[in-house]
VEXMIDO-760932 format. One record per residue (C-alpha): residue number from 1; x, y, z. Coordinates in nm, 2 decimals, decimal comma. Example, Ala and Ser with C-alpha at 12.3 -4.5 7.8 and 13.67 -1.06 7.14 Angstrom:
{1 {1,23 -0,45 0,78}}
{2 {1,37 -0,11 0,71}}
This chain:
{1 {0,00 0,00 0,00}}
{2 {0,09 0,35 -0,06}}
{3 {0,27 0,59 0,24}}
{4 {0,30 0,94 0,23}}
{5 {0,62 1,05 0,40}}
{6 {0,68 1,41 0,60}}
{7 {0,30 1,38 0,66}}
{8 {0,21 1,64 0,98}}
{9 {0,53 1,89 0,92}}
{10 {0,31 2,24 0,95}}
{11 {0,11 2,16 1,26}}
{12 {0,27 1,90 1,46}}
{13 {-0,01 1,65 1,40}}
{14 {0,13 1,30 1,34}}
{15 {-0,08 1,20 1,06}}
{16 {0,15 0,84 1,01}}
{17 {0,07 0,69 1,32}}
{18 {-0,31 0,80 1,29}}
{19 {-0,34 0,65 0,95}}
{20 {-0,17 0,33 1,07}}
{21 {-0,38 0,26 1,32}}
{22 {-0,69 0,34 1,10}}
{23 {-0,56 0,12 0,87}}
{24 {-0,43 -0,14 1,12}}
{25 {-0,88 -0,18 1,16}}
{26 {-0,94 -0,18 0,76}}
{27 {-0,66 -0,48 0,74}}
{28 {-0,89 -0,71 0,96}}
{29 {-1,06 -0,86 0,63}}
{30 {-0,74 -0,90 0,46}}
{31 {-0,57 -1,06 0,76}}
{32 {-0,83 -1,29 0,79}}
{33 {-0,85 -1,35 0,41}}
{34 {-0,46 -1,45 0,50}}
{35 {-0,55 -1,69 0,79}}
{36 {-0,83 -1,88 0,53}}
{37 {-0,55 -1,90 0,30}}
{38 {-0,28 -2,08 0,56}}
{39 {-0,54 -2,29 0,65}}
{40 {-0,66 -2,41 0,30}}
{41 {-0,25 -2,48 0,21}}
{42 {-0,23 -2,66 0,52}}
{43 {-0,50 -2,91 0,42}}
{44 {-0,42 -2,94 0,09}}
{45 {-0,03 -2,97 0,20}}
{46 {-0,24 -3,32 0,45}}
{47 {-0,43 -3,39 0,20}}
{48 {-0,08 -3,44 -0,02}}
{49 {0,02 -3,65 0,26}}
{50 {-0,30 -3,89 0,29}}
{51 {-0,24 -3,96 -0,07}}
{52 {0,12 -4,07 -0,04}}
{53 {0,00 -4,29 0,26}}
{54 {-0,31 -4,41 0,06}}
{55 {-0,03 -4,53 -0,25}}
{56 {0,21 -4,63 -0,04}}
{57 {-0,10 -4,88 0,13}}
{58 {-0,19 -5,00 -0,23}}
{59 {0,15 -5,09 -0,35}}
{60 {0,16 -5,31 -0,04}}
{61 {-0,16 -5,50 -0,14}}
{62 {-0,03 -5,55 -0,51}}
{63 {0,12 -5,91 -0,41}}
{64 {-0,21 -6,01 -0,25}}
{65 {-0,45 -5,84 -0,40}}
{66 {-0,49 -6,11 -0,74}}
{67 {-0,45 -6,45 -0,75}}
{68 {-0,16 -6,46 -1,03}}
{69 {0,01 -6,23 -0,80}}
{70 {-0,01 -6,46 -0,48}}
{71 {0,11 -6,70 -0,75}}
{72 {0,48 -6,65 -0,60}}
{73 {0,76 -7,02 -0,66}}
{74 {1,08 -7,09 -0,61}}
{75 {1,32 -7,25 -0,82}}
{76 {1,57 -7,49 -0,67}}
{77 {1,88 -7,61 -0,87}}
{78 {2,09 -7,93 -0,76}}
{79 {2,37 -7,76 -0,91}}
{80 {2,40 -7,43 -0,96}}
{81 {2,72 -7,45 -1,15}}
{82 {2,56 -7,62 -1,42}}
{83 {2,23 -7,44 -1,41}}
{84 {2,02 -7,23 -1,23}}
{85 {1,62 -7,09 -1,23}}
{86 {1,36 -6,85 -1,14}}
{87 {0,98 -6,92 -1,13}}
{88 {0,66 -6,71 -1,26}}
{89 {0,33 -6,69 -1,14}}
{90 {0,24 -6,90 -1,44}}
{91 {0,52 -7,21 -1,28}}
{92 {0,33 -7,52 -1,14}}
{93 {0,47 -7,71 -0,81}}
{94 {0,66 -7,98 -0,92}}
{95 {1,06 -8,15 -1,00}}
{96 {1,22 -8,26 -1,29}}
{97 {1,57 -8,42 -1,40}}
{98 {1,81 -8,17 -1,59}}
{99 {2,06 -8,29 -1,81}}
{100 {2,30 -7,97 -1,95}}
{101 {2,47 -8,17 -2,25}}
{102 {2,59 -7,83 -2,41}}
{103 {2,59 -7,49 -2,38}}
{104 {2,53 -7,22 -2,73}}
{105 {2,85 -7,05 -2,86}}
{106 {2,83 -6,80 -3,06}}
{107 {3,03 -6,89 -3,37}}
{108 {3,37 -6,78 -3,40}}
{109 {3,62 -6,73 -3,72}}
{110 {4,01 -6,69 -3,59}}
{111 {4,23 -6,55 -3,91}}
{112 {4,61 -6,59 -3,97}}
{113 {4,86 -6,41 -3,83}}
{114 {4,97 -6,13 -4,02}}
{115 {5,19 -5,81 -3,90}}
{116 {4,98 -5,46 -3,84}}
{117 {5,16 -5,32 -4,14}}
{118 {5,00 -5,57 -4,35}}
{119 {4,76 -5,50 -4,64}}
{120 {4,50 -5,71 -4,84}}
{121 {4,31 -5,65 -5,11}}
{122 {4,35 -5,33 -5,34}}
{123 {4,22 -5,44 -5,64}}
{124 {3,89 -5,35 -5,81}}
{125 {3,62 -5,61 -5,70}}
{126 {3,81 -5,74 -5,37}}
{127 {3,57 -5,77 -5,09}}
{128 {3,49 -6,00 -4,79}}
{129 {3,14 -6,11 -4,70}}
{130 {2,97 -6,23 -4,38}}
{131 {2,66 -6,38 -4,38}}
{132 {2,47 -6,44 -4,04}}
{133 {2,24 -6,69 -4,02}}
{134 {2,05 -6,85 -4,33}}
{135 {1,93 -6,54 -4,50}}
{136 {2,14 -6,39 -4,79}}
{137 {2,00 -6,02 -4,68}}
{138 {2,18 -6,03 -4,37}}
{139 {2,54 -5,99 -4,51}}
{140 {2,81 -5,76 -4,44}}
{141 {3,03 -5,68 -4,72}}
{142 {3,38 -5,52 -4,67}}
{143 {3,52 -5,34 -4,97}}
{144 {3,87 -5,42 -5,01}}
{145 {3,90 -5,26 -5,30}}
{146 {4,17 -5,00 -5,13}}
{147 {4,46 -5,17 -4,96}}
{148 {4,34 -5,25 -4,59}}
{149 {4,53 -5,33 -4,28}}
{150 {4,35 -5,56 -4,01}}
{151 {4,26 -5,30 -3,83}}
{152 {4,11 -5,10 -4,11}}
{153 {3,87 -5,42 -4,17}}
{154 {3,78 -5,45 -3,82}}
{155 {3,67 -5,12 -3,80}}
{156 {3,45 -5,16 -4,12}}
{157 {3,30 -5,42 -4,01}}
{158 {3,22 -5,28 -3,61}}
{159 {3,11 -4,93 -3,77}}
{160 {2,88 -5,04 -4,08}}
{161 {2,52 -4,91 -3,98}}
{162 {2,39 -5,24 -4,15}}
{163 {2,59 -5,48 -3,96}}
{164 {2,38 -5,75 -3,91}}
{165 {2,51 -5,99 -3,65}}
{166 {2,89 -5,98 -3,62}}
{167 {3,15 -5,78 -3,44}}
{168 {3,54 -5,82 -3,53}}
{169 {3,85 -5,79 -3,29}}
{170 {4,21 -5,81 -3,29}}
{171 {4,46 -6,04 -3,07}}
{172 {4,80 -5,91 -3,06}}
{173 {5,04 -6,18 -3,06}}
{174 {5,45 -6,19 -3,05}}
{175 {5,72 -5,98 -3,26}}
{176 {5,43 -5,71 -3,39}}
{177 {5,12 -6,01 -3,53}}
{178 {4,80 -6,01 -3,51}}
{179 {4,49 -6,20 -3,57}}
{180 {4,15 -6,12 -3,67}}
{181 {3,83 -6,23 -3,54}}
{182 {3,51 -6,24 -3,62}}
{183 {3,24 -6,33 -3,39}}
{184 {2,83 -6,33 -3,40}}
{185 {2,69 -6,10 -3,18}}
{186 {2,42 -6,42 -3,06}}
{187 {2,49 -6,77 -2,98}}
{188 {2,34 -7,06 -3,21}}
{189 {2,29 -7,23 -3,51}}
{190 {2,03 -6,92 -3,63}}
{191 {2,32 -6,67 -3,59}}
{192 {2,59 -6,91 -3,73}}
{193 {2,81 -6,71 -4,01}}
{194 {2,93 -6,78 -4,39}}
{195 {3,24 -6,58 -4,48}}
{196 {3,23 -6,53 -4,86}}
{197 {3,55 -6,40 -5,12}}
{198 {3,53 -6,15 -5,43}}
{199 {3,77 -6,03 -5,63}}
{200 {4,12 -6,17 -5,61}}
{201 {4,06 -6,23 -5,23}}
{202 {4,00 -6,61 -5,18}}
{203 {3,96 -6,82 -4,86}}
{204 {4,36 -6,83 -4,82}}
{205 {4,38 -6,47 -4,83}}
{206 {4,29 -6,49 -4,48}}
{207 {4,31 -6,84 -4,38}}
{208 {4,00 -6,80 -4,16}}
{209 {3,99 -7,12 -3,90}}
{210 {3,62 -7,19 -3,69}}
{211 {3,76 -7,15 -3,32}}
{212 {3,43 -7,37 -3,22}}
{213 {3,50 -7,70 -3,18}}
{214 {3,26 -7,79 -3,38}}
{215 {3,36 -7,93 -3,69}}
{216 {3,20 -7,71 -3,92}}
{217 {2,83 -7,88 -3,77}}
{218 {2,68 -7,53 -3,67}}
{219 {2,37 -7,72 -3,53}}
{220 {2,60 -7,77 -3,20}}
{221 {2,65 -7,39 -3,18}}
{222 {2,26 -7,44 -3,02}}
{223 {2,25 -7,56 -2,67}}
{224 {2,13 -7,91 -2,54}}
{225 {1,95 -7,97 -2,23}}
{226 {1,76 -8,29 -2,12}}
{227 {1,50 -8,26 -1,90}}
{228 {1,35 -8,56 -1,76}}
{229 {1,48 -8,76 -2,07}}
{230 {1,34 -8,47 -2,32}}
{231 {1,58 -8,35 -2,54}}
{232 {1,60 -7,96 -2,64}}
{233 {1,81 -7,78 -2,81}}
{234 {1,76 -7,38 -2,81}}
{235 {2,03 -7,06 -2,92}}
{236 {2,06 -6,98 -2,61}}
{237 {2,20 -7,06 -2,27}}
{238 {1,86 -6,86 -2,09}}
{239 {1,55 -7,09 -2,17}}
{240 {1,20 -7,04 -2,09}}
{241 {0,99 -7,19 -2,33}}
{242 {1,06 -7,52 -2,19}}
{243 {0,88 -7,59 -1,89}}
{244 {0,60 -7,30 -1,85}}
{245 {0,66 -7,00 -1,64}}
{246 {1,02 -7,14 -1,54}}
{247 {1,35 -7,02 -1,72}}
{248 {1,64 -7,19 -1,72}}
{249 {1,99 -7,05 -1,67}}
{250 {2,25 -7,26 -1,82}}
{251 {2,59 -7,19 -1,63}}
{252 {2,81 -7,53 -1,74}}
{253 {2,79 -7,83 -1,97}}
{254 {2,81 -8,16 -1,77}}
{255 {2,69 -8,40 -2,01}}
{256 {2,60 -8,77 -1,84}}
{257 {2,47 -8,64 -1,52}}
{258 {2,14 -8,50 -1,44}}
{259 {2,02 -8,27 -1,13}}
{260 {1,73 -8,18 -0,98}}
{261 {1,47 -7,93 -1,06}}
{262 {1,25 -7,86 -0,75}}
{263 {0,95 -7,61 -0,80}}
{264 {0,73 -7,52 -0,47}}
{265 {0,52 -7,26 -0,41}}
{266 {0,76 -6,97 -0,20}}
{267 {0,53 -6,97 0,13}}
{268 {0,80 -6,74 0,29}}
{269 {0,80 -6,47 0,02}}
{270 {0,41 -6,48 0,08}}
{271 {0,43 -6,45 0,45}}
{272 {0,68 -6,14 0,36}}
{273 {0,40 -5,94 0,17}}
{274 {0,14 -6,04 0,47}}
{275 {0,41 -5,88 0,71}}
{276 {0,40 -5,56 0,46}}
{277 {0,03 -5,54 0,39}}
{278 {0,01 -5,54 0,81}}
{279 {0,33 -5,27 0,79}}
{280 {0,12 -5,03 0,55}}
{281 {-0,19 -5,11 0,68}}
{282 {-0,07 -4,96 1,06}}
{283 {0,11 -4,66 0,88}}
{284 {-0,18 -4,57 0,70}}
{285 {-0,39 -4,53 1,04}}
{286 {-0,11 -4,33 1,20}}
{287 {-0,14 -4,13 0,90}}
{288 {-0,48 -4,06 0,92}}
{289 {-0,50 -4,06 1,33}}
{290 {-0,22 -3,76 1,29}}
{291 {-0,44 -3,53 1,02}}
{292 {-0,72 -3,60 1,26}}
{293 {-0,57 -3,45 1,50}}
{294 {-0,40 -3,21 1,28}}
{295 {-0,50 -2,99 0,95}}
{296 {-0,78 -3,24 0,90}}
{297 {-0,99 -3,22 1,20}}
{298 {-1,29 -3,16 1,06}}
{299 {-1,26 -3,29 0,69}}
{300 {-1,53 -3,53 0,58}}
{301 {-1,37 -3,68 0,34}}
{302 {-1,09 -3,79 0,58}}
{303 {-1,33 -3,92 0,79}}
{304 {-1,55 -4,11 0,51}}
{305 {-1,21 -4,27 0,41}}
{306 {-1,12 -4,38 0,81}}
{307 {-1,50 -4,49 0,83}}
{308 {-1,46 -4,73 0,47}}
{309 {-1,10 -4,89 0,63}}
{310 {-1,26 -4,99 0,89}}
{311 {-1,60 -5,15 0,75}}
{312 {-1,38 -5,33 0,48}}
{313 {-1,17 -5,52 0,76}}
{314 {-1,47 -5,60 0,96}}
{315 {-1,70 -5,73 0,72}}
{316 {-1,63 -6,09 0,66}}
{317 {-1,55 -6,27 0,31}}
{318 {-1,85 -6,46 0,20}}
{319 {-1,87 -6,77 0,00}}
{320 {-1,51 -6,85 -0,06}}
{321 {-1,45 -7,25 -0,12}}
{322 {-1,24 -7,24 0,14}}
{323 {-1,49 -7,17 0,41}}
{324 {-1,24 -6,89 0,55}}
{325 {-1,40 -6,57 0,64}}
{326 {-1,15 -6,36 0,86}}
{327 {-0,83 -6,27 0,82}}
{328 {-0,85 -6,34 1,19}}
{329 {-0,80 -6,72 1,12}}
{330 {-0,51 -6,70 0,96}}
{331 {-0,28 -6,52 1,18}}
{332 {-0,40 -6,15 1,10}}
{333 {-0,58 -5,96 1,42}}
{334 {-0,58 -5,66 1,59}}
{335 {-0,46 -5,52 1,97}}
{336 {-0,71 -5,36 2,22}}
{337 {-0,53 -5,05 2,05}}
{338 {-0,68 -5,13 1,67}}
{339 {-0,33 -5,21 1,58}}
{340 {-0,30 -5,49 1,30}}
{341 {-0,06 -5,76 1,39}}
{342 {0,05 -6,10 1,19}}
{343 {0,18 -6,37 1,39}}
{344 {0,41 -6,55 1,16}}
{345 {0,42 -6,87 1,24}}
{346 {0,03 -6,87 1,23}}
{347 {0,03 -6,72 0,83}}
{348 {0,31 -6,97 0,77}}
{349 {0,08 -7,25 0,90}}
{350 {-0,21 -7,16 0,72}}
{351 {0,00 -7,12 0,40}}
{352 {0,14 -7,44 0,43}}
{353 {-0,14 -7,63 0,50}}
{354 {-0,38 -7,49 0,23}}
{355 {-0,25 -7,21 0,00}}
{356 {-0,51 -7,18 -0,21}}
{357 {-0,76 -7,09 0,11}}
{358 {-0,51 -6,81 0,18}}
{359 {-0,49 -6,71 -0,15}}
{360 {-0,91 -6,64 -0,17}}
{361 {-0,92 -6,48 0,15}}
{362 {-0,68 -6,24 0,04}}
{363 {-0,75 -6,19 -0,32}}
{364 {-1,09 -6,32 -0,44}}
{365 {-1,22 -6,05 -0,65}}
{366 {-1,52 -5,83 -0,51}}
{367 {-1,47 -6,07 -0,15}}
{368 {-1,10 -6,10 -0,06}}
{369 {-0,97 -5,87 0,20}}
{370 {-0,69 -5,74 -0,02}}
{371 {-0,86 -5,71 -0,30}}
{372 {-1,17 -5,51 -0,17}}
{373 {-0,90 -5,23 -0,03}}
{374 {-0,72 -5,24 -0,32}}
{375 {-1,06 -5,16 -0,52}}
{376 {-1,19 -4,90 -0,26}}
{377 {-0,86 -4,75 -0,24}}
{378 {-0,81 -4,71 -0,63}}
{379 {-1,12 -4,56 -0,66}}
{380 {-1,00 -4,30 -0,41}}
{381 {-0,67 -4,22 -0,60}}
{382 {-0,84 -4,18 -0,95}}
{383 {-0,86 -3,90 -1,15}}
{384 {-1,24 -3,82 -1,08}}
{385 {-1,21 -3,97 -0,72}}
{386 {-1,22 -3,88 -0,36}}
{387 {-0,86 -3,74 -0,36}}
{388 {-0,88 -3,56 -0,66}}
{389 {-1,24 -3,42 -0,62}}
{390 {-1,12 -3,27 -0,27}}
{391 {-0,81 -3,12 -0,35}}
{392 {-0,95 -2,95 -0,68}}
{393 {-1,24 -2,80 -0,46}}
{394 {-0,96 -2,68 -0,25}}
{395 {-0,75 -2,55 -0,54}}
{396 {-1,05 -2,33 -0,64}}
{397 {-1,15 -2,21 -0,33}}
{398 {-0,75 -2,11 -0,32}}
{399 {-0,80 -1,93 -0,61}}
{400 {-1,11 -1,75 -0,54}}
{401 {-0,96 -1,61 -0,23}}
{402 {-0,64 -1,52 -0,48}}
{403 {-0,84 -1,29 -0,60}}
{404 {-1,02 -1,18 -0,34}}
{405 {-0,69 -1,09 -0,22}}
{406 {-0,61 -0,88 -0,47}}
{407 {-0,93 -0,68 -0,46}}
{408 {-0,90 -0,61 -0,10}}
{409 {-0,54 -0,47 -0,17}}
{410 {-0,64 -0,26 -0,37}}
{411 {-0,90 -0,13 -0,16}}
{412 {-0,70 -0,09 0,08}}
{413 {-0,43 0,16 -0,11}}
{414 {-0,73 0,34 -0,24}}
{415 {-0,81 0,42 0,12}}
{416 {-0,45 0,48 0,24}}
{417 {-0,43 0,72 0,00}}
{418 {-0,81 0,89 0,09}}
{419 {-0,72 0,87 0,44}}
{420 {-0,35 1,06 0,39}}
{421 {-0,53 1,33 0,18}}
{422 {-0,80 1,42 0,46}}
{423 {-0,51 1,44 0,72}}
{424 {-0,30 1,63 0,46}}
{425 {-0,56 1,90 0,41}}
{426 {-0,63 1,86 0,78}}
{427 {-0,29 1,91 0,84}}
{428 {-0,27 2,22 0,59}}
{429 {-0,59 2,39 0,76}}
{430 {-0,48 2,33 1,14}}
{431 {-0,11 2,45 0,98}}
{432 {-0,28 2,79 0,88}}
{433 {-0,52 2,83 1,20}}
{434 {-0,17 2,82 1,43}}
{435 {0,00 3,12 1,21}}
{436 {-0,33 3,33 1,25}}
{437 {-0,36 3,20 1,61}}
{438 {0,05 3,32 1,68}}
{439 {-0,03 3,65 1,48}}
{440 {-0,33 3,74 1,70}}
{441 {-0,10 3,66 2,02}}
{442 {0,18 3,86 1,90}}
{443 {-0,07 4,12 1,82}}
{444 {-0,22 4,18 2,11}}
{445 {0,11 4,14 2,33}}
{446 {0,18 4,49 2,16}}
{447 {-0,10 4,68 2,25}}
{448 {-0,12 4,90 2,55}}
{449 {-0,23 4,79 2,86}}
{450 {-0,54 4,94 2,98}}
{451 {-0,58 5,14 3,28}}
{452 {-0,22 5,23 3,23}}
């Protein structure tokens, strides 16, 4: 707001501190503008924090809240060195007899020794071609048709845009040789390369020698497993179209001997997210017990959601196969002080003994305990829910009073500025009374006394 400076110089009257304190009175509906406008940040700062606790809840839920993802295995090897595994949700428990005969190799082309200084080709036509795989399309050709050096090949090769499959490198040997190699970029028989001559190059130009032991039979570039007396051959040494929703891992060949394969259902890693669902499940009502108390005292919504926790966990699942209805009879309960506890060997049990129970209580759709909050709880975090709907009322009402704001302000300069000019002319009229009121007394001071 404006301020008038020197204000009261011609009559002593001190128009700043009256015109503060007239103002201090027409700032009471701004301050109080200011005090709605704290308050409103302060619960849409808690409302930010009741939707961090609601997602952090939900993510907890995510390993109960479906059946696929309560679908949780392990994968035990009987010899890791050879091979190991990992199990989906779409794995079955059961055990099988793995056989690693072979591992893939990706096929490999060693060259003869030649010094660095060395040049081949130079000749119109010259050129060396690597095919990978079966089609003709996918082939690299190297123009030779300038003098090259190993090196200048290898780097034709590693930097055409086209390359299909292979990459070439360089061994230095003894007394300033070298060799080239050439190498698919993927294991197996699919990836398996053809090296091709134009020109006057020929195959002895390079003397190009398969480092695979192989014997030129490419088919063994492919690994070869047995499993339970199956053979399989795949290009690679990760395979998971085997045995559904298990990949194998194949670490070393041992060909004759055969290890177990033991797929169970991973009780433990379920009891885990139990322990977490309890974890967020307490957080989430410390969260809310705190904005109670706190910038949230009296929001509905707030309470609406505390209100919809609670009837969730009390009202039983209903006509689940397994008969199970609480998560009381699995372990799950509450302390006289509502807090949610899980008694692990109790979950464990339960797991163990009927897996499938546990699973429905937890995740049956429209029924299970997990799955019901996870549901409600989405619905809260949409884009047209709960959350949302409360925080964009908030947002305009913060707006609104925005420009409310601004209106007042300038109300109040306008009456600054009235209130200065009164006091100013005030100021000027009370100036010019106290020269004609010190004129009169110097006046009559001078005249003669009477009587005298």
């Amino acid at each position: 707001m404006a301020t008038l400076s020197a204000a009261g110089i011609g009559s002593g009257l001190d128009v700043q501190s009256i015109v503060t304190q007239l103002m201090a009175v027409e700032q009471r509906p701004l301050d109080a503008l200011h005090q709605q406008q704290s308050t409103l940040d302060a619960r849409i700062s808690a409302y930010g924090q009741l939707k961090s606790a609601l997602s952090t809840f939900q993510q907890a839920m995510q390993d109960l809240s479906t059946p696929s993802a309560l679908k949780v295995y392990t994968a035990t090897s009987g010899n890791d060195s050879v091979f190991t595994a990992t199990a989906s949700n779409q794995a079955a428990a059961s055990g099988y007899q793995v056989e690693v005969v072979r591992l893939a190799e990706r096929h490999k082309f060693s060259g003869a020794e030649a010094l660095g200084t060395d040049t081949f080709g130079g000749n119109a036509g010259d050129g060396l071609t690597i095919q990978v795989g079966s089609d003709p399309q996918n082939t690299l050709t190297v123009d030779l048709g300038t003098a090259s050096t190993l090196a200048d090949i290898k780097d034709a090769i590693n930097n055409d845009a086209a390359n299909p499959g292979v990459t070439a490198s360089i061994i230095f040997g003894n007394n300033g040789n070298q060799r080239l190699i050439l190498t698919a970029a993927d294991s197996g028989a699919a990836n398996a390369l053809t090296l091709g001559y134009t020109g006057s190059i020929s195959a002895s130009t390079f003397s190009f020698q398969e480092v695979n032991n192989i014997a030129g039979n490419t088919a063994l570039l492919d690994s070869e497993v047995t499993i339970d007396g199956y053979t399989v051959n795949r290009s690679g040494n990760s395979i998971d179209d085997v045995i559904q929703g298990v990949t194998l891992n194949l670490n070393g060949a041992d060909p004759g001997n055969q290890y177990p394969l033991d797929i169970a259902r991973d009780a433990g890693s379920v009891a885990d997210s139990v322990d977490s669902f309890v974890s967020a499940y307490n957080q989430l009502q410390d969260t809310i017990k705190t904005l109670k108390a706190g910038d949230l005292s009296t929001d509905s919504g707030l309470f609406g959601i505390e209100r919809s926790l609670r009837s969730i966990i009390n009202t039983p699942a209903s006509g689940l196969p397994s008969g199970l209805s609480y998560l009381g009879q699995i372990g799950v309960s509450f302390t006289r002080d509502g807090v949610m506890t899980a008694n692990r060997t109790d979950v464990e049990s339960a797991l163990t003994s009927n897996f499938n129970a546990v699973s429905e209580l937890f995740s049956t759709t429209g029924e299970g305990f997990a799955n019901r909050l996870d549901t409600t709880v989405s619905n809260w975090l949409a884009s047209d829910g709960l959350i949302t709907s409360h925080t964009d009322s908030m947002d305009s009402s913060k707006s609104e009073m925005a420009k409310r704001e601004l209106q007042l302000q300038y109300r109040m300069t306008q009456i600054e500025n009235g209130l200065y000019a009164q006091f100013s002319q005030l100021d000027t009229l009370l100036s010019g009374m106290k020269v004609t009121s010190d004129y009169l007394t110097q006046q009559l001071a001078i005249l003669p006394t009477i009587g005298q």
